[in-house]
C-alpha positions as CSV (number, residue, x, y, z in Angstrom):
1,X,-23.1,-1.8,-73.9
2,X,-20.2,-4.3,-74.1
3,X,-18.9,-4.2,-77.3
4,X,-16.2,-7.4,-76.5
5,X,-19.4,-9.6,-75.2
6,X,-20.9,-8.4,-78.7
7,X,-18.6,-9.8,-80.6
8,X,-18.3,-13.0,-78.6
9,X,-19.4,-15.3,-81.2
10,X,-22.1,-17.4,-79.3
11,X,-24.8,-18.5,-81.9
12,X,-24.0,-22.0,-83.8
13,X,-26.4,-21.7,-87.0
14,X,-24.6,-25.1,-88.1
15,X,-22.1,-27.4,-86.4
16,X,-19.1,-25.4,-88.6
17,X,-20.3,-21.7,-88.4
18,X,-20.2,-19.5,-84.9
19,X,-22.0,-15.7,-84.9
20,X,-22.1,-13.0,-82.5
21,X,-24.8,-10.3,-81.9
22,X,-22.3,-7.6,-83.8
23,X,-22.5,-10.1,-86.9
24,X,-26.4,-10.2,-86.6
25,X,-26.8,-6.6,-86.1
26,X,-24.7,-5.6,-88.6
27,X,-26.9,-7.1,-91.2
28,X,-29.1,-3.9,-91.1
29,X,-26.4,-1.4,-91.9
30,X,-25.8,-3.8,-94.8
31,X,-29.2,-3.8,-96.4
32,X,-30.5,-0.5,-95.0
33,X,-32.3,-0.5,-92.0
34,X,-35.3,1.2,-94.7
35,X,-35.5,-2.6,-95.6
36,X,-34.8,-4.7,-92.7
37,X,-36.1,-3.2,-89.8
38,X,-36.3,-5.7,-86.7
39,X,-34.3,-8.7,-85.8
40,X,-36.6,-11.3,-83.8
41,X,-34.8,-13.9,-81.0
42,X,-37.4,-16.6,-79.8
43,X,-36.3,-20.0,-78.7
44,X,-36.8,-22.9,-81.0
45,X,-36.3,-20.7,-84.0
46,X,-33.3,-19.0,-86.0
47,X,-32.7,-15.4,-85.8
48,X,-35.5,-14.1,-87.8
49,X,-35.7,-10.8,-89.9
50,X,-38.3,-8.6,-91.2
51,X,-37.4,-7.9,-94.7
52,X,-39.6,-5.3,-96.9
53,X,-42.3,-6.2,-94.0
54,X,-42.2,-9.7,-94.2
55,X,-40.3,-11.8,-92.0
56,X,-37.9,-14.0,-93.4
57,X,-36.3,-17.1,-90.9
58,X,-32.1,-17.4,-91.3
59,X,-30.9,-20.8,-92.0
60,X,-29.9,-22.5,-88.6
61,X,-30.7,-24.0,-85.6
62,X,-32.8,-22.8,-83.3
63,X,-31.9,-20.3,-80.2
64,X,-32.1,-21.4,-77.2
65,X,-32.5,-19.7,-73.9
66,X,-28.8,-20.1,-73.0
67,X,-27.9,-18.8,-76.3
68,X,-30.3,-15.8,-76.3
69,X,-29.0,-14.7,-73.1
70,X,-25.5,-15.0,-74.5
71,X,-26.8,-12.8,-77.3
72,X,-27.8,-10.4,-75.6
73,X,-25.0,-10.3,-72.9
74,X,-23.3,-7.1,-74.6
75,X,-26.7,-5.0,-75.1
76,X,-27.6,-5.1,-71.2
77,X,-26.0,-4.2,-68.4
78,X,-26.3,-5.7,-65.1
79,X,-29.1,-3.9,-63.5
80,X,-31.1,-4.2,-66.8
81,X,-31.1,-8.2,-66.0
82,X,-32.7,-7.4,-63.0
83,X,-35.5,-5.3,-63.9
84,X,-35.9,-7.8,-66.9
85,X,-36.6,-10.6,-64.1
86,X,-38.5,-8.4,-61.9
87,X,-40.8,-6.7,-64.5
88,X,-40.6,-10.0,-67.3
89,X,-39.8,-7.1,-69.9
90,X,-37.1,-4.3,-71.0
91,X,-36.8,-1.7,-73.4
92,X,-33.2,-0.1,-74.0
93,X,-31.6,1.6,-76.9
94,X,-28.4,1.7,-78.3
95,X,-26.1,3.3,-80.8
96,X,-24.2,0.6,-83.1
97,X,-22.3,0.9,-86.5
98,X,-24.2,4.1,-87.1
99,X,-27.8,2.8,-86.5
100,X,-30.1,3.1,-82.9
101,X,-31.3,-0.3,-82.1
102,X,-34.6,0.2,-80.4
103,X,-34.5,-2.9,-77.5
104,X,-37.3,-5.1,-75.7
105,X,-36.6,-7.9,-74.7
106,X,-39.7,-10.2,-72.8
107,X,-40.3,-13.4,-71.8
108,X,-43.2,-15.2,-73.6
109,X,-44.4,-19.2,-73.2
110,X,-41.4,-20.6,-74.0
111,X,-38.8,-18.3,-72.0
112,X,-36.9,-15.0,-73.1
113,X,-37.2,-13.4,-76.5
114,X,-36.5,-10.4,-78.0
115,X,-37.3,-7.9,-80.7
116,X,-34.8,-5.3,-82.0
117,X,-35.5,-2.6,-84.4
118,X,-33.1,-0.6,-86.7
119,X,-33.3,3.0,-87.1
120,X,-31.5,4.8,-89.7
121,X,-29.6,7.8,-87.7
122,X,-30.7,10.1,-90.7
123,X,-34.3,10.5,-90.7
124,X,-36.1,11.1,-94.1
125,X,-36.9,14.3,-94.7
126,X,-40.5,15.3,-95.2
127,X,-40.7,15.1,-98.7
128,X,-39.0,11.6,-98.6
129,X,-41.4,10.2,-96.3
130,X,-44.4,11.1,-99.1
131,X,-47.5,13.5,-97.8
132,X,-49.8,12.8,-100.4
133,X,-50.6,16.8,-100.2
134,X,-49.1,20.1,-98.2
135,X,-50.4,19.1,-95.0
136,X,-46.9,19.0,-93.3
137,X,-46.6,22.5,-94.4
138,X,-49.6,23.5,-92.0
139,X,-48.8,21.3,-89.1
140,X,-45.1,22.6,-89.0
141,X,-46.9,26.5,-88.9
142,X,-49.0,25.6,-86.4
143,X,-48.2,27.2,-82.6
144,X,-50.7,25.2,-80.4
145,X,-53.4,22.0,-80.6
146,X,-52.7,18.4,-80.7
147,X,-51.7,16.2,-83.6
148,X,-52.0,12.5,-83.6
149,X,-49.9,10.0,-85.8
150,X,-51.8,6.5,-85.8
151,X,-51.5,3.5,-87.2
152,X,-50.2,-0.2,-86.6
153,X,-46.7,-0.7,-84.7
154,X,-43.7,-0.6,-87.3
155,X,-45.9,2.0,-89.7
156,X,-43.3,5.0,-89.3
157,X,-45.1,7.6,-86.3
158,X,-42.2,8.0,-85.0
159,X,-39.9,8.7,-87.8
160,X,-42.6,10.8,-89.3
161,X,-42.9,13.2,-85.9
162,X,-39.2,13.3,-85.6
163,X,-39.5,14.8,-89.3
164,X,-41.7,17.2,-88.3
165,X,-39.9,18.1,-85.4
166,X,-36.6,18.1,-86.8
167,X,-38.6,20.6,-89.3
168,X,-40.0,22.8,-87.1
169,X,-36.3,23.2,-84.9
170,X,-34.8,24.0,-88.4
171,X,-37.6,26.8,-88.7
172,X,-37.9,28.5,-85.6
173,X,-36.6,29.4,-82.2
174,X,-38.9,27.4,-79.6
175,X,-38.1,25.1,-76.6
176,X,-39.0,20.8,-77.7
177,X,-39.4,18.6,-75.5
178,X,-39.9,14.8,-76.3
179,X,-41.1,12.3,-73.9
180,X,-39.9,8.6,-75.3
181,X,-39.5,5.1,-74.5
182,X,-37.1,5.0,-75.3
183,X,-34.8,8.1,-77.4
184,X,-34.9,6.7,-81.5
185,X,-33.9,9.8,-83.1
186,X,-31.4,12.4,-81.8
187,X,-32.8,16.0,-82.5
188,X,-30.3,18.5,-83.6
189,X,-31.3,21.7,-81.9
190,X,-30.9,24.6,-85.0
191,X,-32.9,27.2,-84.4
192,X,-34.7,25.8,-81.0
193,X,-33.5,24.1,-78.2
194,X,-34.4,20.3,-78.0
195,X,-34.5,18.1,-74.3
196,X,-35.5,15.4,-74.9
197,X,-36.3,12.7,-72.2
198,X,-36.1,8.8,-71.6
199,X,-39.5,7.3,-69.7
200,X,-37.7,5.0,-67.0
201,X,-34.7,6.9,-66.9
202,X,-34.9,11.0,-67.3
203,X,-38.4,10.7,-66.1
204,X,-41.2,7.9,-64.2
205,X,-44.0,7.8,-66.5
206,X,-46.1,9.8,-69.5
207,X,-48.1,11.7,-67.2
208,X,-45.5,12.5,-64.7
209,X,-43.6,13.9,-67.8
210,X,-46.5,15.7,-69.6
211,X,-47.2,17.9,-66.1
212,X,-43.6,18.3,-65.5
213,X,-43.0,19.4,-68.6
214,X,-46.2,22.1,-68.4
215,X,-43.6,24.0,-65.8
216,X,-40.5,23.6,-67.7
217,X,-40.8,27.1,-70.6
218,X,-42.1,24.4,-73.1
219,X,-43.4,25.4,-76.8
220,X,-43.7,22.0,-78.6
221,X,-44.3,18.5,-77.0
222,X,-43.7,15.2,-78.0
223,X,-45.5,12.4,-76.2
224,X,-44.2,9.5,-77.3
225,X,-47.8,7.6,-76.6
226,X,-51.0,8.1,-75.1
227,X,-51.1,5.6,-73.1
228,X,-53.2,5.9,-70.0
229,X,-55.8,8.5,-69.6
230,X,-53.5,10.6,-67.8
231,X,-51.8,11.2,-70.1
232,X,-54.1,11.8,-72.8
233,X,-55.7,14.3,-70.1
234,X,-52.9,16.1,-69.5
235,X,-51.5,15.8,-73.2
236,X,-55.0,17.7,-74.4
237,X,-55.1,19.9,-71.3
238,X,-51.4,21.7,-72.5
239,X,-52.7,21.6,-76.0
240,X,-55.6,23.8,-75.1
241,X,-53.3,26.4,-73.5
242,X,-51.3,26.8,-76.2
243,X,-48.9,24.4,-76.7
244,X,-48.6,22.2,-80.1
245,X,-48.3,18.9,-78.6
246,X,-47.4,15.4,-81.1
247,X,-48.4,12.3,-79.8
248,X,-48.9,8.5,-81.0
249,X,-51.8,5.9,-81.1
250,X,-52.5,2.3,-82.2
251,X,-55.8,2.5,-84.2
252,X,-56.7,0.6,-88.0
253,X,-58.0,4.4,-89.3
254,X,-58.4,7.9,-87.5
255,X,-62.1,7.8,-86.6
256,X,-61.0,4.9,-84.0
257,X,-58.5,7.5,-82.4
258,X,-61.9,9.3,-81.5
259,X,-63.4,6.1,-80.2
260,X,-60.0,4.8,-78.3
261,X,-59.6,8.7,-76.7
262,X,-62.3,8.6,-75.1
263,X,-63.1,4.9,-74.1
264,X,-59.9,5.7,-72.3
265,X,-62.0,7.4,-69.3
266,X,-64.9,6.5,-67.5
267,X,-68.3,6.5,-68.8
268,X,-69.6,9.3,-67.4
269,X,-66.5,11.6,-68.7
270,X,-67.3,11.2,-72.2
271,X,-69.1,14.1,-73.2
272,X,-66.1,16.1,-71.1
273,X,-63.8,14.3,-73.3
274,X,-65.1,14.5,-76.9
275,X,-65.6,18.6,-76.1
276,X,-62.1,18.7,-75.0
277,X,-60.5,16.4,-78.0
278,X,-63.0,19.1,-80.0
279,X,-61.1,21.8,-78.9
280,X,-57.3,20.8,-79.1
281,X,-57.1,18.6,-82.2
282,X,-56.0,20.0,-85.0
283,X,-55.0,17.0,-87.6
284,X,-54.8,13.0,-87.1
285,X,-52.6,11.2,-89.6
286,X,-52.7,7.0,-90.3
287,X,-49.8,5.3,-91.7
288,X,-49.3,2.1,-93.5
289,X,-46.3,1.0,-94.6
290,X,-46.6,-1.4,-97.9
291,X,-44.1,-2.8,-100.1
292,X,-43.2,-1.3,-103.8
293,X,-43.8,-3.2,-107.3
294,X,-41.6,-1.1,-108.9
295,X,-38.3,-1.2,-107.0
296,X,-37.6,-2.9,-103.3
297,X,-38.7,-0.6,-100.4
298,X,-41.8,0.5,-98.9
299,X,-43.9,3.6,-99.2
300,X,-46.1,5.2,-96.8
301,X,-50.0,5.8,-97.2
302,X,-51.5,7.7,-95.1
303,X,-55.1,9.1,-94.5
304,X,-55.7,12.8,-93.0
305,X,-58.3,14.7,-91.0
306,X,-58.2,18.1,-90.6
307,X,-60.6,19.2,-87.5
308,X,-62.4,21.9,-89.2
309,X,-65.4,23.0,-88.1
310,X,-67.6,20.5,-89.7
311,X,-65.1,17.8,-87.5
312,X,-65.1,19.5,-84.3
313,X,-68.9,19.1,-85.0
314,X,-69.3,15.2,-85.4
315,X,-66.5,14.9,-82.4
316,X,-68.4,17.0,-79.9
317,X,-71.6,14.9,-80.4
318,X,-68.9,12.0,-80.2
319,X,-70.1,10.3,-84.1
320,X,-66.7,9.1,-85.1
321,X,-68.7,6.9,-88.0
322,X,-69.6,10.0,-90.1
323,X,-66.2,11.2,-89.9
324,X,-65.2,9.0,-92.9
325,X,-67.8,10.7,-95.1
326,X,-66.6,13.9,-93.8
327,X,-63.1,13.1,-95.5
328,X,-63.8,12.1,-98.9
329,X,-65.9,15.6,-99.1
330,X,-62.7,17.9,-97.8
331,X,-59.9,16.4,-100.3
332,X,-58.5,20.0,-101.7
333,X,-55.3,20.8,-101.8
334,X,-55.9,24.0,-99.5
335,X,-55.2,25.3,-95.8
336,X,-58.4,25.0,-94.9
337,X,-58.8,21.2,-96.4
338,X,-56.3,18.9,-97.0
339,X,-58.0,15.3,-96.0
340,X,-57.5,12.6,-97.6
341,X,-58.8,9.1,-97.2
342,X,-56.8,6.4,-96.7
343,X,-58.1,4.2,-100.5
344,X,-57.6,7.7,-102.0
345,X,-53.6,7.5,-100.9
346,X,-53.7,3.5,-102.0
347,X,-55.2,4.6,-105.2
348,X,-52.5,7.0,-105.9
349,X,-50.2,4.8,-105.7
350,X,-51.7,2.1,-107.8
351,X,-52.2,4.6,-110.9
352,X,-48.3,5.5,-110.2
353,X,-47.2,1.6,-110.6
354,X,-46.0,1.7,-107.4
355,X,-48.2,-0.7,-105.2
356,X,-49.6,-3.4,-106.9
357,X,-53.6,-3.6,-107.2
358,X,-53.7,-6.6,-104.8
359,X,-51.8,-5.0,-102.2
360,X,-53.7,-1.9,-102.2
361,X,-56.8,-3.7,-101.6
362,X,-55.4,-5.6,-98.5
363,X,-54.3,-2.5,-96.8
364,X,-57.6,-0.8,-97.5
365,X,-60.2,-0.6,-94.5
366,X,-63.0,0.3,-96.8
367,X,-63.0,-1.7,-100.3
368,X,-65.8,-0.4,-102.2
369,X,-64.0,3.4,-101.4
370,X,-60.9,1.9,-102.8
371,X,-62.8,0.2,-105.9
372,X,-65.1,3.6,-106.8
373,X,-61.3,5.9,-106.5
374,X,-59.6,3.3,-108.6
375,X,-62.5,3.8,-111.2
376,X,-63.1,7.7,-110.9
377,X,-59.7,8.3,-112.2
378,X,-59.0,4.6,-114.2
C-alpha cells in the first residue's frame, strides 16, 4: 500500500472538485462500515456505495479506466498489476483508518472495475450479531463436526464465524487455524493459539490448506469456502476425525447446502457423500441481512438446523425437501433442538417493529410459512 498515491487526488466528480481514494475510503469510518459496507468503481459511473444494502450512486462524472487505475494505484503493488492482467482478477486486503478493506478488483465488458468492502476491526460480539435462540452456546461447546454458515454474498458468514471463533479462543486452550481469501478479521489468540493463513499467499489453494493443515496439531478449522469438491472432501474428512471445522456456502436456505454438497461430486459418489455429510454435520445456519424500520442499520435473520438424528436420517437417503418440515417441528429452546426456520426469525422481527411487514415477506423463501407464523402469534 502507498499511502502518498492514496491521497493523490485523481477523481474529478465536477470540473471544480478533485478526490483521492483516502477521501473515498474514508467515507466508511465516517458512517460506520455497519452501514456502508462496499464501495463499487465501474467505468461510466460515479463511485457507487452500498448504503443500509442498497446502493446509492455519488454525484459525479463517471470513472474512467485511466482514472480507476489512478484510484487504485496506492492499494496495489506492482506485482499485483500483473497477476490482475494475467488472471483478469485480484483480491487483496488492507488495513486503513482503522477498518480492513477486503479488495477485488476484475475486469468486466467495459474494462477494470472494482468492489471494496469495509470491515469494522471490532467484530460484534455474539449477542450483538442476534441468534434468535442459544444455539451459539452449543456450537462454541462443540469439539468436532462441521458447521456451515450460508447465505447470499454480503449476509455476514464471515463476521459471524470470526464471532464464534473469537468466542471459542476466549474459552479454551486449542490450536485455530483459518484458511481465507483473503484475512478480514485478525484473531486475538486468548486462551488458544490462532494461524491464520492467506489462500494465494500463506498457502496455494483450499484443499492444499485443509490437508496441510490435518498435519499441523490443529483443533478448530476455518475454511473460508467450500469451493471445489476437494475441499469439501477433505473439509468433511477432518471433521469426522475429530476436528470442529467452520466453513462457508452460497445457497437461498440450508436444505440447498445438502443439494450443492453433493452435486459438487460425480454422480456415482452421491450416496458416499450424503452418508459422509450425515456423519460430520452438526448445524447449518442461513443469513439475511435486512434493513430496520425502527432505527438505520440492518439485522440478521437466520434459519437453523440442527443434525439430530431425525436429520442425519433425511440426509443419508439424500431428501433435502423434507428437511424444511423437519424444522418447523424442532423449534425448542433446548440442546437437543434449537431450529428455527427462516419466516419464524422474519416473524420475530416483524412483531418486535423492527422489520417492516413488506420486507419480511421479500426475504422470505417460503410465504405461506411466513403468513401462518405471523398469524399464530398476531
Amino acid at each position: 500500500m502507498d499511502e502518498k498515491l492514496l491521497a493523490e487526488r485523481v477523481y474529478s466528480p465536477t470540473a471544480n472538485k478533485r478526490m483521492s481514494m483516502d477521501e473515498l475510503l474514508r467515507s466508511f469510518s465516517r458512517h460506520g462500515a455497519d452501514r456502508i459496507t462496499d464501495l463499487h468503481l465501474k467505468i461510466g459511473e460515479p463511485p457507487i456505495f452500498r448504503v443500509d444494502g442498497g446502493l446509492k450512486k455519488t454525484n459525479g462524472r463517471g470513472l474512467d479506466d485511466e482514472t480507476i487505475r489512478a484510484l487504485l494505484a496506492g492499494l496495489l503493488e506492482e506485482e499485483e498489476w500483473r497477476v490482475l492482467d494475467e488472471q483478469r482478477s485480484l483480491n487483496n486486503s488492507h488495513l486503513i483508518h482503522g477498518l480492513r478493506f477486503r479488495i477485488n478488483v476484475y475486469h468486466d465488458r467495459q474494462g477494470l472495475a472494482a468492489a471494496i468492502r469495509a470491515l469494522d476491526m471490532v467484530m460484534p460480539t455474539l449477542d450483538q450479531i442476534g441468534f434468535p435462540n442459544g444455539v451459539w452456546e452449543d456450537i462454541i461447546n462443540l469439539r468436532q463436526g462441521l458447521v456451515l454458515l450460508t447465505g447470499a454474498t454480503g449476509s455476514g458468514k464471515s463476521t459471524t464465524i470470526a464471532a464464534l471463533l473469537s468466542e471459542i479462543a476466549k474459552r479454551r486452550a486449542c490450536h485455530i487455524i483459518t484458511l481465507e481469501d483473503p484475512i478480514e478479521y485478525q484473531l486475538e489468540n486468548a486462551k488458544a493459539i490462532i494461524s491464520q493463513r492467506a489462500i494465494g499467499r500463506d498457502v496455494p489453494d483450499f484443499e492444499r490448506g485443509v490437508r496441510d493443515c490435518l498435519r499441523e496439531d490443529p483443533d478448530v478449522i476455518f475454511v473460508g469456502e467450500m469451493s471445489d469438491p476437494e475441499a469439501a472432501s477433505w473439509a468433511m474428512t477432518a471433521a469426522e476425525t475429530g476436528h470442529l471445522v467452520f466453513s462457508s456456502l452460497h445457497t437461498r436456505d440450508v436444505a440447498g447446502v445438502v443439494t450443492r454438497l453433493i452435486d459438487m461430486f460425480p454422480p456415482g459418489r452421491s450416496e458416499e457423500v450424503a452418508n459422509q455429510l450425515s456423519l460430520a454435520l452438526r448445524y447449518v445456519i442461513l443469513q439475511k441481512l435486512l434493513p430496520r424500520s425502527d432505527r438505520p442499520g440492518r439485522l440478521v435473520a437466520m434459519e437453523i438446523l440442527h443434525n439430530t438424528f431425525a436429520t442425519a436420517n433425511l440426509l443419508r437417503q439424500n431428501r433435502p425437501e423434507q428437511i424444511y418440515t423437519l424444522l418447523q417441528t424442532q423449534i425448542r429452546d433446548v440442546t437437543a433442538q434449537r431450529c428455527c426456520t427462516l419466516e419464524r426469525s422474519l416473524a420475530q422481527f416483524v412483531r418486535a417493529g423492527q422489520i417492516t411487514r413488506e420486507e419480511a415477506e421479500m426475504a422470505a423463501n417460503q410465504p405461506v410459512a411466513l403468513a401462518d407464523e405471523l398469524n399464530r402469534d398476531g
